[in-house]
C-alpha positions as CSV (number, residue, x, y, z in Angstrom):
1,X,-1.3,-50.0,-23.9
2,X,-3.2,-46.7,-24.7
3,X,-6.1,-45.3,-23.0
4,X,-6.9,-43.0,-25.7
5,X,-8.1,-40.5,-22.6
6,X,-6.0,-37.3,-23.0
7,X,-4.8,-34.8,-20.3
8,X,-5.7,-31.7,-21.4
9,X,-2.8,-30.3,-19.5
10,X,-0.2,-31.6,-21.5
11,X,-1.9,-33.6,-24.2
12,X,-0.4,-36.6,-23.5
13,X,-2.2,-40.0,-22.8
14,X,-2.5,-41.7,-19.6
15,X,-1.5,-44.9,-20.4
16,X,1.9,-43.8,-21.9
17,X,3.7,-43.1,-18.9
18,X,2.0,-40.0,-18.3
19,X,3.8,-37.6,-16.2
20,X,1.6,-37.9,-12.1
21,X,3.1,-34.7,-11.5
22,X,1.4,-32.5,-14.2
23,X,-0.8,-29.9,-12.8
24,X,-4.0,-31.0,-14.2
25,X,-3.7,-34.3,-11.4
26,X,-3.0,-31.7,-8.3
27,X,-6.6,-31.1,-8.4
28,X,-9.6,-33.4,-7.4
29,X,-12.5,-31.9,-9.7
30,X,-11.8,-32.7,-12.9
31,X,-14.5,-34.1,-15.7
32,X,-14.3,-36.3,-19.0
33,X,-15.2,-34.5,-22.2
34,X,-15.7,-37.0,-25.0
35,X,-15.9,-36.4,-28.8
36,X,-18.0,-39.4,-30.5
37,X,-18.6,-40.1,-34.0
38,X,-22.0,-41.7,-35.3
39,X,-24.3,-41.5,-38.5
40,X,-25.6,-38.3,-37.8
41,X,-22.1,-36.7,-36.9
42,X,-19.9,-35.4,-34.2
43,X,-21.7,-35.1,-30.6
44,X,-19.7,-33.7,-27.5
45,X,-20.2,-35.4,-23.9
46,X,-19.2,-34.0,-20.7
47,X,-18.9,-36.9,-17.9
48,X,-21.1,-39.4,-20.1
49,X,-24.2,-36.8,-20.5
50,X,-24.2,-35.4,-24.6
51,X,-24.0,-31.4,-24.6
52,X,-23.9,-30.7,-28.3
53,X,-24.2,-32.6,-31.1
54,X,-27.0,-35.5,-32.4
55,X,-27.4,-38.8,-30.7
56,X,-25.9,-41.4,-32.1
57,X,-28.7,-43.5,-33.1
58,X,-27.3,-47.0,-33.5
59,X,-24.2,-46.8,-31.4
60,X,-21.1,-44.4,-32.0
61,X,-17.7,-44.4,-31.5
62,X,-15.2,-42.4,-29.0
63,X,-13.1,-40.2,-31.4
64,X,-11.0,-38.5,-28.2
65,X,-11.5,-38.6,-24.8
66,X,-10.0,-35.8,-22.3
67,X,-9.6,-34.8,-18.6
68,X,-10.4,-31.4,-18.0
69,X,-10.0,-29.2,-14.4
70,X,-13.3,-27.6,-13.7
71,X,-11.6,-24.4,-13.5
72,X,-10.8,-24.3,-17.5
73,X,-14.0,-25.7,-18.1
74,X,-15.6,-22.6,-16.2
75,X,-13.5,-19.9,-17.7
76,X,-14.4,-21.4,-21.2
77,X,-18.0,-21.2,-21.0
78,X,-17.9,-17.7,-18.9
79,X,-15.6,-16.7,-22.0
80,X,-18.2,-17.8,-24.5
């Protein structure tokens, strides 16, 4: 069964027999960034709350979901 939620770590899915021992897991803070899909386009969502994007008015879909450490979440937005 997929869970179509990604490690961002080594891109792999955690349903698939993801590996426990990747280095992303050795780490408790960690957040779900979601790209949806809906009739106005694309929005991002960090840990269920929309950071870019439109709303999508009438429901959306989950393109990708991903589990990232806070640290590379940090260091991208200091970087930007």
């Amino acid at each position: 069964m997929m869970s179509d939620i990604y490690c961002s770590e080594c891109d792999e899915d955690l349903a698939s027999g993801h590996d426990p021992d990747c280095s992303l897991h050795a780490t408790p803070e960690t957040y779900k960034l979601t790209l949806c899909d809906g009739a106005e386009g694309q929005s991002i969502y960090l840990d269920d709350h929309r950071i870019a994007g439109p709303k999508p008015w009438g429901g959306g879909t989950v393109v990708k979901t991903w589990i990232v450490r806070a640290k590379d979440l940090k260091s991208a937005i200091e970087r930007a």
